[in-house]
KEKE-3310 file (N, C-alpha, C; in steps of 0.2 Angstrom, whole numbers, plus 5000, padded with zeros to 4 digits):
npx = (6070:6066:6054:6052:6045:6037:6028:6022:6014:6006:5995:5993:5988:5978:5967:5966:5958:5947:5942:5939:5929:5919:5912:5903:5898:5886:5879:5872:5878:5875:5868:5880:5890:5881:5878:5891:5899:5906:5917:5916:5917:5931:5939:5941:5925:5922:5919:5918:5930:5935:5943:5933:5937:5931:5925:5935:5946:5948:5949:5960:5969:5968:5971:5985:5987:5985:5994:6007:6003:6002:6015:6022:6017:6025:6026:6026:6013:6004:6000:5987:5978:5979:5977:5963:5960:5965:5951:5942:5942:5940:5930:5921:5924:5915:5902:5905:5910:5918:5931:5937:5931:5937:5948:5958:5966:5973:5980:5983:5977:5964:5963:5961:5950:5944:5943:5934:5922:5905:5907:5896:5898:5901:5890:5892:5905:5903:5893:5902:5911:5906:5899:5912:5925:5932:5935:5941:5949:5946:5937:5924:5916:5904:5896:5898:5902:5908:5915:5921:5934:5944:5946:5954:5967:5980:5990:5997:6004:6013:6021:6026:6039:6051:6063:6064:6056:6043:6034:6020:6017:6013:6002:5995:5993:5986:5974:5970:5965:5954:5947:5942:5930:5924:5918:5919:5924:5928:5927:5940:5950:5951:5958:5971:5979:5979:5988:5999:6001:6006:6014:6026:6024:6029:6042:6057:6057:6051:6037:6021:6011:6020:6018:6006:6002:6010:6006:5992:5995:6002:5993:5984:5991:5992:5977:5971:5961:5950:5934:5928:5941:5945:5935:5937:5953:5949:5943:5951:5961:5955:5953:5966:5967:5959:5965:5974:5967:5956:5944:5933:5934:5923:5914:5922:5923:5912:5909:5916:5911:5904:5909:5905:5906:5921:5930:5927:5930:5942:5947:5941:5951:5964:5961:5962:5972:5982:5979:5981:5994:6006:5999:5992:5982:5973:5970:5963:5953:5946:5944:5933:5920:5909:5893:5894:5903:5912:5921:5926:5930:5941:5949:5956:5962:5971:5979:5987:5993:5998:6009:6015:6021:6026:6024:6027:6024:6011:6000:5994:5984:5978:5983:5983:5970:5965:5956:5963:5976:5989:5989:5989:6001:6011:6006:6010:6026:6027:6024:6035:6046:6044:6039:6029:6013:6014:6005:6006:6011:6004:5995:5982:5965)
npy = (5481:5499:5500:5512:5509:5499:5506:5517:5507:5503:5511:5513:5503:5500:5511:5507:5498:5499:5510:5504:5492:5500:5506:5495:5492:5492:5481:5467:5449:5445:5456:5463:5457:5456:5470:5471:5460:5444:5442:5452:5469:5473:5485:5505:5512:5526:5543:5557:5559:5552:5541:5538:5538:5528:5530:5521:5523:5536:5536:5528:5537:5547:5538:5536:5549:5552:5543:5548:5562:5558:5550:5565:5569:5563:5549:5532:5527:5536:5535:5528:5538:5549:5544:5542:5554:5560:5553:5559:5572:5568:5564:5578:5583:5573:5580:5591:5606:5609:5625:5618:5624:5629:5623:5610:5592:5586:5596:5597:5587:5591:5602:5596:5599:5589:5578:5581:5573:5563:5547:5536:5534:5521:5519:5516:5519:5534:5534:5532:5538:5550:5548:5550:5540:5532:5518:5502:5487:5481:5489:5489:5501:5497:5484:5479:5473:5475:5478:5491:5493:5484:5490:5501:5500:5497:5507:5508:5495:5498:5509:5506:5498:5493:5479:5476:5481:5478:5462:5459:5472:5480:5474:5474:5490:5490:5483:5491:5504:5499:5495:5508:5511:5499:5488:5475:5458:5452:5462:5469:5462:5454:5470:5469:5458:5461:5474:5466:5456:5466:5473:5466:5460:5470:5469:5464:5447:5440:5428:5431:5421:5416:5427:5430:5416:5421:5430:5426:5415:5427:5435:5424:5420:5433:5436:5423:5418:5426:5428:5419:5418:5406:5404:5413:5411:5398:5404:5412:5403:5394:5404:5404:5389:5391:5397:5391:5380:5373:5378:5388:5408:5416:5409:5402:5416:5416:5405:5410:5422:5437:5449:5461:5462:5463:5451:5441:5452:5453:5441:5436:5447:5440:5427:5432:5439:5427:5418:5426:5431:5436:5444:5456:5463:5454:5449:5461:5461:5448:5449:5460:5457:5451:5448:5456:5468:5475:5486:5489:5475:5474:5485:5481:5471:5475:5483:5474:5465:5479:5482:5469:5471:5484:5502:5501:5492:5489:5491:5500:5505:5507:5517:5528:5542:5541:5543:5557:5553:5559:5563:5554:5546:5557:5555:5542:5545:5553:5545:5535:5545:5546:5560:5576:5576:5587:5595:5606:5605:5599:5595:5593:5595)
npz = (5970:5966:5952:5939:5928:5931:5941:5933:5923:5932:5937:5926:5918:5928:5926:5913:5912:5921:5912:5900:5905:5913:5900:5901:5912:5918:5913:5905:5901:5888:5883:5882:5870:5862:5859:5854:5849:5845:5854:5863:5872:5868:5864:5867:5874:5867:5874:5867:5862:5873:5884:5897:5913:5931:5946:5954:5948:5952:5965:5968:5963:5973:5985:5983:5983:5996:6003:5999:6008:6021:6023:6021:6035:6044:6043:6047:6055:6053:6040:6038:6043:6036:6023:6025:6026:6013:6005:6010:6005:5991:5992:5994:5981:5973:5980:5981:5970:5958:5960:5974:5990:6005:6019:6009:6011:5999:5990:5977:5967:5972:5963:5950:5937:5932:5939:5948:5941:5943:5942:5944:5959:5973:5984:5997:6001:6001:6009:6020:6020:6022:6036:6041:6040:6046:6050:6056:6054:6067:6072:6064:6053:6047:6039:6026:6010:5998:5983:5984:5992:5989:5975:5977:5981:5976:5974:5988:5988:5976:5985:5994:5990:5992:5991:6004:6011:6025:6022:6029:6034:6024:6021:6030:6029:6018:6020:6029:6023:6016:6025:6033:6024:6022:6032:6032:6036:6021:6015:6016:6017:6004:6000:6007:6002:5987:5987:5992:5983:5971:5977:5979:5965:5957:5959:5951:5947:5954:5950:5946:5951:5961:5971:5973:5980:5990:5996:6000:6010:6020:6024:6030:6040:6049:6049:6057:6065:6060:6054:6041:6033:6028:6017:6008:6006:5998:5988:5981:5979:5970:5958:5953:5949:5940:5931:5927:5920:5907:5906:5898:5898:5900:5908:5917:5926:5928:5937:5948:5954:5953:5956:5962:5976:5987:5985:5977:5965:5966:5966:5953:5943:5948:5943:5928:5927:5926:5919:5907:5908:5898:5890:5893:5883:5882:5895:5900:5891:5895:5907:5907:5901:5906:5915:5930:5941:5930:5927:5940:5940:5930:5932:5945:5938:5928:5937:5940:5933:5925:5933:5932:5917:5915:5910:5899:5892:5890:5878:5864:5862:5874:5879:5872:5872:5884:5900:5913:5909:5909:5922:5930:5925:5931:5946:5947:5943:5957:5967:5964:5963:5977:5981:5981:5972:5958:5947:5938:5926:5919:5903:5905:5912)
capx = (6072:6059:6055:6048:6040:6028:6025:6018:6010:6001:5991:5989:5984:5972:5964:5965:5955:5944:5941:5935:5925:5916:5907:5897:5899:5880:5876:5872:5884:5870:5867:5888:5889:5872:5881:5898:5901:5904:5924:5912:5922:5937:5943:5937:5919:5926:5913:5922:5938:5941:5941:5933:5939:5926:5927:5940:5951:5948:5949:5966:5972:5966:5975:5993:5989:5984:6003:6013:6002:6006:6024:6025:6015:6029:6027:6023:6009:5999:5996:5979:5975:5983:5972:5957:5962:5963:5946:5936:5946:5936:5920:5921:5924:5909:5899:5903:5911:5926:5937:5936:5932:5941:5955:5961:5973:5978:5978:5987:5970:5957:5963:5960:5941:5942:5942:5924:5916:5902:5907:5894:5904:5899:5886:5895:5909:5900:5891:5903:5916:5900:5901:5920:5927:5936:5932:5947:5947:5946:5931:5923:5912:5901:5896:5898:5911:5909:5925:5925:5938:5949:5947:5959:5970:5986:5996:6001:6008:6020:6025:6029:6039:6055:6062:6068:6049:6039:6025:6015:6015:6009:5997:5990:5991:5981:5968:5966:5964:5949:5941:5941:5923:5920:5920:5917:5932:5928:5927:5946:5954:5955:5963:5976:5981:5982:5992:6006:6005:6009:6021:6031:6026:6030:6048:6063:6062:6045:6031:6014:6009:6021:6017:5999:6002:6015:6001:5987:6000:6003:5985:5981:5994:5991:5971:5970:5953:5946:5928:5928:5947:5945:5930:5940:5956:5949:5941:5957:5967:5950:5954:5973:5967:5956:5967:5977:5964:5954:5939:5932:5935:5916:5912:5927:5921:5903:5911:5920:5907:5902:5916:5902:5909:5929:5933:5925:5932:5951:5947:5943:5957:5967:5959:5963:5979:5987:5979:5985:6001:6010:5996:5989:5977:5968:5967:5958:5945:5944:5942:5927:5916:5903:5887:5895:5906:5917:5923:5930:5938:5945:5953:5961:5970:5974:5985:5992:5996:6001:6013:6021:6021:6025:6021:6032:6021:6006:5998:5995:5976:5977:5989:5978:5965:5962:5956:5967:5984:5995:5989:5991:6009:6014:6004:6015:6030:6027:6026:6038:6052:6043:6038:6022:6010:6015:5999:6006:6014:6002:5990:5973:5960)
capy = (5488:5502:5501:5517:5509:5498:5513:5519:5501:5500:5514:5516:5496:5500:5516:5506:5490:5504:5512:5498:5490:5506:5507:5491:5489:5489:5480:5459:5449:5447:5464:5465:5452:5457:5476:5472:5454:5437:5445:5456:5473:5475:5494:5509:5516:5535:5550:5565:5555:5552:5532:5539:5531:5527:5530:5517:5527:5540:5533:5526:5543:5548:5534:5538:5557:5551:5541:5555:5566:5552:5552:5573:5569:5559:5543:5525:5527:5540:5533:5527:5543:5552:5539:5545:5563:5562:5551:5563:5575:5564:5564:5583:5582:5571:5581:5600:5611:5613:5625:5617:5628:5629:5618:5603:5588:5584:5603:5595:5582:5595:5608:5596:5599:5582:5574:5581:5572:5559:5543:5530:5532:5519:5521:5512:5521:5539:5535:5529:5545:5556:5549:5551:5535:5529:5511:5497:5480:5478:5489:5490:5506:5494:5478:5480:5468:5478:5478:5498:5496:5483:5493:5508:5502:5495:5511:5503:5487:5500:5512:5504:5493:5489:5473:5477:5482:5470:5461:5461:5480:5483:5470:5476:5496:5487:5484:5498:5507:5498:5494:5513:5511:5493:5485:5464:5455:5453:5470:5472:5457:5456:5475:5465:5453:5464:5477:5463:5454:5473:5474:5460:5456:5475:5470:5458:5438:5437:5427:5431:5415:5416:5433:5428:5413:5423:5434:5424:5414:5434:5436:5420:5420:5439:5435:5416:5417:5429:5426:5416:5416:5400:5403:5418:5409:5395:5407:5414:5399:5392:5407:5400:5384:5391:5402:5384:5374:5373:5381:5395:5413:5418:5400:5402:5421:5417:5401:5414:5427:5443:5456:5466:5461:5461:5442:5440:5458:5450:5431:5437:5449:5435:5424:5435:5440:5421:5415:5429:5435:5437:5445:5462:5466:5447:5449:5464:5458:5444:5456:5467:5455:5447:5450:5459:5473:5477:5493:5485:5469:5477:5489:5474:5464:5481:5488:5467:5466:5484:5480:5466:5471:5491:5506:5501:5486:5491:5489:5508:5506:5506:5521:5534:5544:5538:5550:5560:5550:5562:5565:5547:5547:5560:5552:5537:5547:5556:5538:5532:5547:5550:5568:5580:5578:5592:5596:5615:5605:5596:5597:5589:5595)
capz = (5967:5962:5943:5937:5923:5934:5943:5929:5922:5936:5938:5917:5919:5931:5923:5906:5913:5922:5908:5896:5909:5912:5897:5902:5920:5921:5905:5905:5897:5882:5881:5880:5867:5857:5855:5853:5845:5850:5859:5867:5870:5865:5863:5873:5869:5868:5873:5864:5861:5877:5887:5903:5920:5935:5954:5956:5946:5955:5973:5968:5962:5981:5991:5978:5986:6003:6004:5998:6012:6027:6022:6026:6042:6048:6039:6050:6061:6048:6032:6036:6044:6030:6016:6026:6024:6005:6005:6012:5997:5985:5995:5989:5975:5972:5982:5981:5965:5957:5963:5980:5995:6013:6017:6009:6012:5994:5985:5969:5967:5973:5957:5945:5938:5929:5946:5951:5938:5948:5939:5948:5964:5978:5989:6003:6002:6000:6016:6026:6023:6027:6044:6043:6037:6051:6052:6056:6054:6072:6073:6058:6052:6044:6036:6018:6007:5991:5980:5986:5997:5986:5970:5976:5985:5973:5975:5993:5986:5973:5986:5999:5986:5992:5992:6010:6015:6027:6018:6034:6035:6017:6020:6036:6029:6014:6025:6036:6020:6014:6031:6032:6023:6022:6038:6034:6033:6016:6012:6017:6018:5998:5999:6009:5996:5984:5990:5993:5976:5967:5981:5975:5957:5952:5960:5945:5948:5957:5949:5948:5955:5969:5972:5975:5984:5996:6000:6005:6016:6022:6027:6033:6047:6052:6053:6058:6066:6056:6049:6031:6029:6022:6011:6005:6004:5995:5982:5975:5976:5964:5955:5951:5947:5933:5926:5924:5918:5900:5906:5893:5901:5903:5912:5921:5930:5931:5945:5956:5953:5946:5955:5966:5982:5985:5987:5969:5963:5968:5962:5945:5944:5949:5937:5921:5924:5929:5913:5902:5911:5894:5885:5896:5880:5883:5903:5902:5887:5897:5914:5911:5897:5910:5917:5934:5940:5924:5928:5946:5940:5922:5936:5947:5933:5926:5941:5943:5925:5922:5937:5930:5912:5915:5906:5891:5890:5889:5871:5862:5860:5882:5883:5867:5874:5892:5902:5915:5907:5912:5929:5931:5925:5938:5953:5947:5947:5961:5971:5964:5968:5985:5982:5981:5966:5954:5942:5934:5919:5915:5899:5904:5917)
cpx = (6066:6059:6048:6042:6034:6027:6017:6011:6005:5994:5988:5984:5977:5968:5961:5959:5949:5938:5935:5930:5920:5910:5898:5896:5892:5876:5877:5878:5879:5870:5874:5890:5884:5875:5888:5901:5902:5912:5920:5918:5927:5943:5939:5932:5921:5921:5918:5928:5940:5937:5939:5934:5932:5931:5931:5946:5954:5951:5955:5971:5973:5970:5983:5993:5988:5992:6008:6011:6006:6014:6027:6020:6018:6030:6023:6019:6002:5996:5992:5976:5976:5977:5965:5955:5957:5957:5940:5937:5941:5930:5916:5920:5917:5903:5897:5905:5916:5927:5935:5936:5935:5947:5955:5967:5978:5977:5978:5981:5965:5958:5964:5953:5940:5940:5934:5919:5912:5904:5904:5897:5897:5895:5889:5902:5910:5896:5896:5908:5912:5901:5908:5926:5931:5935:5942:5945:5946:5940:5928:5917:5904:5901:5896:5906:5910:5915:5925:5933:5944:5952:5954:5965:5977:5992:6000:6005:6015:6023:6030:6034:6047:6058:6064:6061:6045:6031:6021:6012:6012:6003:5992:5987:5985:5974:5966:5962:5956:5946:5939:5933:5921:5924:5920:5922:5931:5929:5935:5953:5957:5960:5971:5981:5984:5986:6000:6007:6008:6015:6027:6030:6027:6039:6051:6060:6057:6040:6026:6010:6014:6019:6010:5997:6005:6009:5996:5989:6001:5998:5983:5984:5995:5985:5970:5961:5950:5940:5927:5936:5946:5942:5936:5949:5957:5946:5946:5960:5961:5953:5962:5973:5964:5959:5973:5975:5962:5946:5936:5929:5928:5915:5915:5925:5916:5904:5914:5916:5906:5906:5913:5905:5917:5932:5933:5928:5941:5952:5946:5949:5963:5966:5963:5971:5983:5986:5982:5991:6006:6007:5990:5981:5971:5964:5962:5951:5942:5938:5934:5922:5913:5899:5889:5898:5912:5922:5930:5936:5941:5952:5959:5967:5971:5982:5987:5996:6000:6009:6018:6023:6025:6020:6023:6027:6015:6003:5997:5988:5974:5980:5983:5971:5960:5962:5961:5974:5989:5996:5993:5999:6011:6012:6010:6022:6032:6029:6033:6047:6050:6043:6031:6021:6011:6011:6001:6010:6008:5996:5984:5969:5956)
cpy = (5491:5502:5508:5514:5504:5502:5512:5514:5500:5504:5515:5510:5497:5505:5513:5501:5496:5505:5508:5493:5496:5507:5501:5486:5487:5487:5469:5456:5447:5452:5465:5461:5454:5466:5475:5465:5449:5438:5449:5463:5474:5480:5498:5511:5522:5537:5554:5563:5553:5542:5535:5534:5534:5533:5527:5519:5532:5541:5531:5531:5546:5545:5536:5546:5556:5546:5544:5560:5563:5553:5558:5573:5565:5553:5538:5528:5531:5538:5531:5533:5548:5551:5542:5550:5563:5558:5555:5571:5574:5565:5573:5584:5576:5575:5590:5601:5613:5622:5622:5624:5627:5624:5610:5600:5586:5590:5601:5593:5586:5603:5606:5596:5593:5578:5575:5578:5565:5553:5535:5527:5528:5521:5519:5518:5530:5540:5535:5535:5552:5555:5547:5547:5533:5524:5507:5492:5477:5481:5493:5496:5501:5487:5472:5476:5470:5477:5487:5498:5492:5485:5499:5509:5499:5499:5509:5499:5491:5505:5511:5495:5490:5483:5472:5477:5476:5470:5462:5467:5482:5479:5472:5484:5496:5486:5487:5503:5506:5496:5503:5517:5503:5489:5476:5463:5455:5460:5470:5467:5453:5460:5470:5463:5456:5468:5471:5460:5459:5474:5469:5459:5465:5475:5463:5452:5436:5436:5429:5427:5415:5420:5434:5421:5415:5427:5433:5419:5421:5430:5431:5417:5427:5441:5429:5415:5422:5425:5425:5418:5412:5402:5409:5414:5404:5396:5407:5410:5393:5396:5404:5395:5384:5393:5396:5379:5376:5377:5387:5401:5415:5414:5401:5409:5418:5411:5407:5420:5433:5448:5462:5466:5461:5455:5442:5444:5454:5445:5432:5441:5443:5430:5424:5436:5435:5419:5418:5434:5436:5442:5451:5465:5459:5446:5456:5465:5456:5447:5457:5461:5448:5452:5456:5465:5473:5480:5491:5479:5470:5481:5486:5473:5470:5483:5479:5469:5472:5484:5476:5469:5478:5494:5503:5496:5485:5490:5499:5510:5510:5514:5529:5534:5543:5544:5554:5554:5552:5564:5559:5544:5552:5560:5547:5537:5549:5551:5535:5538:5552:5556:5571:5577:5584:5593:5601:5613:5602:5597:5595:5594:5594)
cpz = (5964:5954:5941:5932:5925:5937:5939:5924:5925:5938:5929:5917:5922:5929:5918:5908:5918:5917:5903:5899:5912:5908:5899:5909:5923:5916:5907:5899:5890:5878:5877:5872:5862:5854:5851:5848:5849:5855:5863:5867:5872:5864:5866:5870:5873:5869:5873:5863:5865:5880:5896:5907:5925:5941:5953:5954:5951:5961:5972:5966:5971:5988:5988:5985:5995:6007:6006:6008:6021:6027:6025:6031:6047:6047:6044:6055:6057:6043:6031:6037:6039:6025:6019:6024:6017:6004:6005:6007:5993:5989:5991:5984:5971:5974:5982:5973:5964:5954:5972:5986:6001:6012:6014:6009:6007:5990:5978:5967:5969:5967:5952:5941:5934:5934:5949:5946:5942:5942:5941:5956:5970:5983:5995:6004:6003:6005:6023:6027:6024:6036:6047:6043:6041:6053:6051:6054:6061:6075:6067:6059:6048:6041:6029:6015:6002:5991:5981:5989:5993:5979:5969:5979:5981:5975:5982:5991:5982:5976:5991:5995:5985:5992:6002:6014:6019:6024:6022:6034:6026:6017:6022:6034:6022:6016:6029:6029:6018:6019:6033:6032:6023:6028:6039:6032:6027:6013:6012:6017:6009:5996:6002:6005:5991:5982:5989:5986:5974:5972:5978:5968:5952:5954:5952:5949:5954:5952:5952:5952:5962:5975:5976:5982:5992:6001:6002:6011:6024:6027:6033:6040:6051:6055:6055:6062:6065:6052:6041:6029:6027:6016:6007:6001:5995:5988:5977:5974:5970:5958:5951:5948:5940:5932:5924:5920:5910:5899:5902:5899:5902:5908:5919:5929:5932:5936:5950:5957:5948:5949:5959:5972:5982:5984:5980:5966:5962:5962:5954:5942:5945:5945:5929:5920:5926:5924:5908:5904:5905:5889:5889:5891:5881:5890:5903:5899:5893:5907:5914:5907:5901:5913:5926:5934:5935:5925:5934:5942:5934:5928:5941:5942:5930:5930:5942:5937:5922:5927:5936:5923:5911:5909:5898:5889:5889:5880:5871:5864:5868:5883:5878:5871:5880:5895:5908:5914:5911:5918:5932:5932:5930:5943:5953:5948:5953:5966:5970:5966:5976:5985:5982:5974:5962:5948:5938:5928:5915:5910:5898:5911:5921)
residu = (UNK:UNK:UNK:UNK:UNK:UNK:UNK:UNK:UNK:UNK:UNK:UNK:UNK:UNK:UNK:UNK:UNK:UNK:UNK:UNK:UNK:UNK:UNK:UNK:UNK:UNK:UNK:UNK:UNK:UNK:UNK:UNK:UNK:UNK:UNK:UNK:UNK:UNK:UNK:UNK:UNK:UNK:UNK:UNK:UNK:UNK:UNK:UNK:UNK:UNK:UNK:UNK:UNK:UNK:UNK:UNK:UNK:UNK:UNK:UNK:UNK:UNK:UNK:UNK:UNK:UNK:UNK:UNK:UNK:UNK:UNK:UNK:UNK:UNK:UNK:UNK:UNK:UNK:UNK:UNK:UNK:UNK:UNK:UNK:UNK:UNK:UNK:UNK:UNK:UNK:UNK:UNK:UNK:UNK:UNK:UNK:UNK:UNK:UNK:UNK:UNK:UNK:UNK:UNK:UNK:UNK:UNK:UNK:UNK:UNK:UNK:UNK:UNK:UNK:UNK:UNK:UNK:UNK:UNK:UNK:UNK:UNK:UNK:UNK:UNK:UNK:UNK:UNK:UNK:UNK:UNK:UNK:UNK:UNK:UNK:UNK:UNK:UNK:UNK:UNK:UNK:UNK:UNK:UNK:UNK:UNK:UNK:UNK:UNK:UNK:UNK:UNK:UNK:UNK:UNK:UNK:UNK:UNK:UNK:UNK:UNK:UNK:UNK:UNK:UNK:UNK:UNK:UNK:UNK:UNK:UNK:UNK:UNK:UNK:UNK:UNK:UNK:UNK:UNK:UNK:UNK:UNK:UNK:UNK:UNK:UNK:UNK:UNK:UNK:UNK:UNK:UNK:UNK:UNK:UNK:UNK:UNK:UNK:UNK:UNK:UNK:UNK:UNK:UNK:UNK:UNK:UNK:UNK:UNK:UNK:UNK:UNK:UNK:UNK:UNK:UNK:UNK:UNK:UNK:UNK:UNK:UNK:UNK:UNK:UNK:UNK:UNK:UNK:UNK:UNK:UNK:UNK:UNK:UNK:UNK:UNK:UNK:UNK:UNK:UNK:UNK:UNK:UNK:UNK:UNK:UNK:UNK:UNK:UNK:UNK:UNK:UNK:UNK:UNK:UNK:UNK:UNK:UNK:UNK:UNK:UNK:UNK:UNK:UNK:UNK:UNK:UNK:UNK:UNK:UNK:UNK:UNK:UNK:UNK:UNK:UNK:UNK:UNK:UNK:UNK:UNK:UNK:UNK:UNK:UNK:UNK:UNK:UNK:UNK:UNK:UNK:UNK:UNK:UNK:UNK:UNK:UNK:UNK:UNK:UNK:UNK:UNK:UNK:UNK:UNK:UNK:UNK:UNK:UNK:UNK:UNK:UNK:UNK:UNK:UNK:UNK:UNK:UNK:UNK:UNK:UNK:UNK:UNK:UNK:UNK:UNK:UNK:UNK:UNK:UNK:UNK:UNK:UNK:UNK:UNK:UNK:UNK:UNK:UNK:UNK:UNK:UNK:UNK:UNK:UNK:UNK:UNK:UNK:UNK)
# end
């Protein structure tokens, strides 16, 4: 059954853990530690009041609009071509000036001026929709396994969110979207995964742990001679096994890495929110406060957690002064009652 309030959890989650990983996305965990205390940080560092979000924010607003667009282009068969579309939307937005000129695929997203702010967006992914971003998993546009392509892709997992939906098909549209720009099974082969957990753990009476196990099962019988499924497998299901053991939370990421690549970007997301699945303000401490990409895996367990947990669930400190909020809340709406994006209510820019 759809739940409006993970809807809405999953992209504030993911904005929130964004957000807070952001400020020290390119900061050692020393440095993090050395300014902030021995929790390292903890609550957003504001510029002008506000908790800015990254790219991956962004790129995830963009797949939300690149859905809804697929849908009024006839539905199965589009939604990658569609996630393209709004892709190459945000490349603008990066690249030219708001108010956008000529036509675009998502109008709602290209008329808000907060969207054209640069906020460290991917090189990889900033190349590869210059030369048009049409890469599959069967022929990849490149050979890059950043966490670009797994960072943005949640809103799949809660639109296509019935219990009725095949997980195969969220899986696979999972990874069309992140092979898009990143063409190494790595690259896109995490999107997958993730995609299907928020498929299922933003539905009643599914475990996170199942949710996570169902999906690398998914994966691993829809790619079986796929290069480094195992090694990939065997990450996340590590990633499981620490979030069960005694290991202290810093020790525990720096074994599955540091969040630059997607395999690692996933494993620690999976990490953070299995050990503190009751506790959404401790998974995303625990999330951004390492020497790696922050910003990314804050953004991960953010849309898991914000998915199981919804909006309601959220702590306050996560939901005050985050940057576009309310756009956020109406991209979640709008997924969630299958319609356009609608921006003419809202009070941010």
């Amino acid at each position: 059954m759809r739940n409006r309030d993970a809807f809405r959890g999953c992209l504030i989650g993911g904005a929130a853990g964004d957000a807070l990983g952001y400020a020290v996305e390119f900061s050692s965990k020393g440095s993090i530690f050395g300014k902030y205390g021995p929790h390292g940080i903890t609550e957003y560092e504001l510029d002008r009041g506000t908790a800015r979000i990254s790219d991956d924010t962004q790129m995830t607003l963009f797949t939300a609009a690149g859905l809804l667009l697929g849908k009024a282009r006839g539905g199965e068969g589009q939604y990658a071509k569609a996630i393209n579309a709004a892709y190459i939307d945000w490349l603008e937005t990066q690249e030219g000036f708001w108010p956008a000129e000529g036509a675009v695929s998502c109008p709602a997203l290209m008329a808000v001026p907060g969207l054209y702010s640069r906020r460290a967006p991917g090189g990889t992914c900033m190349q590869a929709l210059r030369a048009g971003g049409r890469g599959t998993p069967e022929l990849p546009i490149n050979n890059s396994k950043g966490c670009g392509g797994v960072m943005r892709v949640a809103p799949i997992g809660l639109y296509f969110n019935d219990a009725g939906c095949d997980a195969r098909s969220v899986a696979r549209l999972g990874a069309e979207a992140a092979a898009l720009t990143h063409g190494h099974p790595l690259g896109w082969m995490p999107a997958a995964v993730l995609a299907q957990i928020i498929h299922e753990a933003s539905q009643d009476g599914t475990s996170l742990t199942e949710a996570t196990a169902h999906a690398l099962r998914t994966v691993e019988e829809m790619w079986p001679d796929t290069e480094h499924m195992r090694y990939f497998t065997q990450l996340i299901e590590r990633a499981v096994e620490l979030a069960d053991g005694d290991m202290d939370d810093l020790a525990a990421i720096e074994t599955l890495g540091e969040g630059w690549v997607g395999e690692e970007a996933l494993a620690i997301a999976v990490f953070c929110a299995l050990r503190y699945e009751d506790d959404i303000d401790r998974a995303l401490i625990a999330s951004v406060n390492h020497s790696g990409d922050s910003d990314s895996t804050g953004a991960v367990t953010g849309n898991i957690l914000g998915a199981v947990v919804g909006y309601s669930g959220m702590p306050r400190k996560y939901t005050e002064n985050l940057e576009l909020r309310e756009l956020l809340l109406e991209t979640a709406d709008a997924l969630y009652e299958d319609r356009p994006i609608r921006i003419e209510a809202l009070r941010e820019g």
